[in-house]
C-alpha positions in Angstrom: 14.4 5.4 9.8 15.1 4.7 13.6 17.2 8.3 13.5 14.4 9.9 11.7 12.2 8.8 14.8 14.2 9.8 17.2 14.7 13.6 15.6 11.0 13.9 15.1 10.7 13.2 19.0 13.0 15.3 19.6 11.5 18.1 17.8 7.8 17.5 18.9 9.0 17.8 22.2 10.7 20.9 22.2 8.1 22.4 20.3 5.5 21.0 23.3 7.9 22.7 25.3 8.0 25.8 24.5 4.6 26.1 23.6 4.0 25.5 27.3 6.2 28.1 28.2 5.0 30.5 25.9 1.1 29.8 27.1 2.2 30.4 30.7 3.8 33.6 29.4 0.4 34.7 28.2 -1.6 33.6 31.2 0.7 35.5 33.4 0.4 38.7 30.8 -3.7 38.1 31.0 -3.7 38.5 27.2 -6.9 37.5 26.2 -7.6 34.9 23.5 -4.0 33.8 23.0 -4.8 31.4 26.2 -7.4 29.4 23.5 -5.0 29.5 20.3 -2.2 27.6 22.9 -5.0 25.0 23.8 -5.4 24.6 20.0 -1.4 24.3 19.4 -2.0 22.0 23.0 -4.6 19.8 21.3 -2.8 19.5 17.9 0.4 18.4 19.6 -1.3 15.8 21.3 -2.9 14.6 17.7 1.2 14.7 16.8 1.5 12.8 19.3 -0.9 9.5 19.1 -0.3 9.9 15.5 3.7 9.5 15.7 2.9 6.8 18.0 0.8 4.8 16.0 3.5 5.5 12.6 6.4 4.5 14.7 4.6 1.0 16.0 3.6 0.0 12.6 7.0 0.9 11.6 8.5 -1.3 14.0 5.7 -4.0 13.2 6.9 -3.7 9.1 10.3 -4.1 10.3 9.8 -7.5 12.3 7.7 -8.7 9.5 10.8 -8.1 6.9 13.4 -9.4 9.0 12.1 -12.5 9.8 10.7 -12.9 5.5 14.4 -12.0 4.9 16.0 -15.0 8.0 13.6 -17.3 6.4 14.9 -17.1 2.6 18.0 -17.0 3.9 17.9 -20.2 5.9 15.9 -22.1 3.0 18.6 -20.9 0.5 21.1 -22.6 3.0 18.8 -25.8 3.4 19.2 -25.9 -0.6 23.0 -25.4 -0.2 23.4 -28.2 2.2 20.7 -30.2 0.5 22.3 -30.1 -2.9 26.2 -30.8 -1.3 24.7 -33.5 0.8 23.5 -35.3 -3.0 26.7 -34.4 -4.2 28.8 -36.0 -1.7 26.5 -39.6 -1.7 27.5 -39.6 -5.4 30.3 -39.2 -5.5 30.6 -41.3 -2.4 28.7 -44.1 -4.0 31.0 -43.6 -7.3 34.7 -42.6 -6.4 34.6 -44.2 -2.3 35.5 -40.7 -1.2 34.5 -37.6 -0.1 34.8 -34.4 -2.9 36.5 -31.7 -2.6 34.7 -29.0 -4.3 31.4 -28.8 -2.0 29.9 -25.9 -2.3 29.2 -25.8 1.4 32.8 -27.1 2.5 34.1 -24.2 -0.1 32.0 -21.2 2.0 32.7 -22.8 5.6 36.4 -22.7 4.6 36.0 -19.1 3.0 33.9 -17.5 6.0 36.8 -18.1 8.2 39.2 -16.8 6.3 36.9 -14.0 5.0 35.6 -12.8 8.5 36.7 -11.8 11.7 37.8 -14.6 13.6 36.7 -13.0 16.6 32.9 -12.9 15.8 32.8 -16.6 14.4 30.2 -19.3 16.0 31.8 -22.3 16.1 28.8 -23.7 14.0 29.3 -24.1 10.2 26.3 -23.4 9.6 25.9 -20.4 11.5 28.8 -18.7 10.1 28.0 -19.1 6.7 24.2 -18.2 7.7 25.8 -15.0 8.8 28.5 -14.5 6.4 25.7 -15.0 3.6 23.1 -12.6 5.5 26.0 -9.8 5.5 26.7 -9.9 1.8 22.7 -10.0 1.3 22.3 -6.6 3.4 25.8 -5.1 2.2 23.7 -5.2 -1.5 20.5 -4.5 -0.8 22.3 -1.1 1.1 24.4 -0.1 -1.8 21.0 -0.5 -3.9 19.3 1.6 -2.1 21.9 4.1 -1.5 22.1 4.6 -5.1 18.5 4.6 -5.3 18.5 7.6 -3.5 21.3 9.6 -5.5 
């Protein structure tokens, strides 16, 4: 959508630039009436104008409103994974005087560094799976809609 905005700018100013070129064209030619009908083009551009303007801030406004609904599911479906291992592990604790070995959120700490690039990795458990989750979350909801558009 970002592209789209930046083509459509693109576009409306070309086309507010050569309207200005062909207007002075005319005024220099002293053809009469075609001065008014490039204030017209003049005046709808401008309309173009405050109306892309106002579509690409709400845009941008929609945008921040899904990311941060989409980083708050995703960090309560982490609370809920650490909150359920944390159970787990005082359990067991409490049962078997160790620690399991089959936490859930030991399993995807463990996986994310194996799975991801080393390089890009925040020390942080936490933030690693956050992110490694995240990914897999917009990797699907891309492939949906790419699908949805074929």
């Amino acid at each position: 959508m970002n592209q789209y905005f930046e083509e459509f700018e693109e576009r409306l100013q070309i086309a507010e630039e050569k309207l200005d070129v062909l207007s002075e064209w005319h005024i220099a030619k002293a053809h009469k009436g075609a001065a008014e009908i490039a204030e017209e083009c003049r005046t709808t551009i401008t309309f173009l104008w405050v109306e892309f303007y106002k579509l690409s801030e709400a845009y941008k406004a929609r945008e921040a409103e899904h990311e941060a609904f989409f980083n708050t599911n995703v960090t309560n479906l982490l609370d809920e994974l650490k909150r359920y291992d944390d159970e787990v592990e005082k359990r067991y604790m409490e049962q078997y005087g160790q620690r399991p070995n089959y936490l859930l959120y030991d399993f995807l700490a463990k996986g994310v560094r194996n799975w991801t690039d080393l390089n890009r990795q925040a020390i942080d458990n936490t933030t690693n799976i956050w992110y490694y989750l995240r990914s897999l979350i917009v990797s699907d909801l891309r492939s949906k809609e790419t699908k949805n558009h074929e």
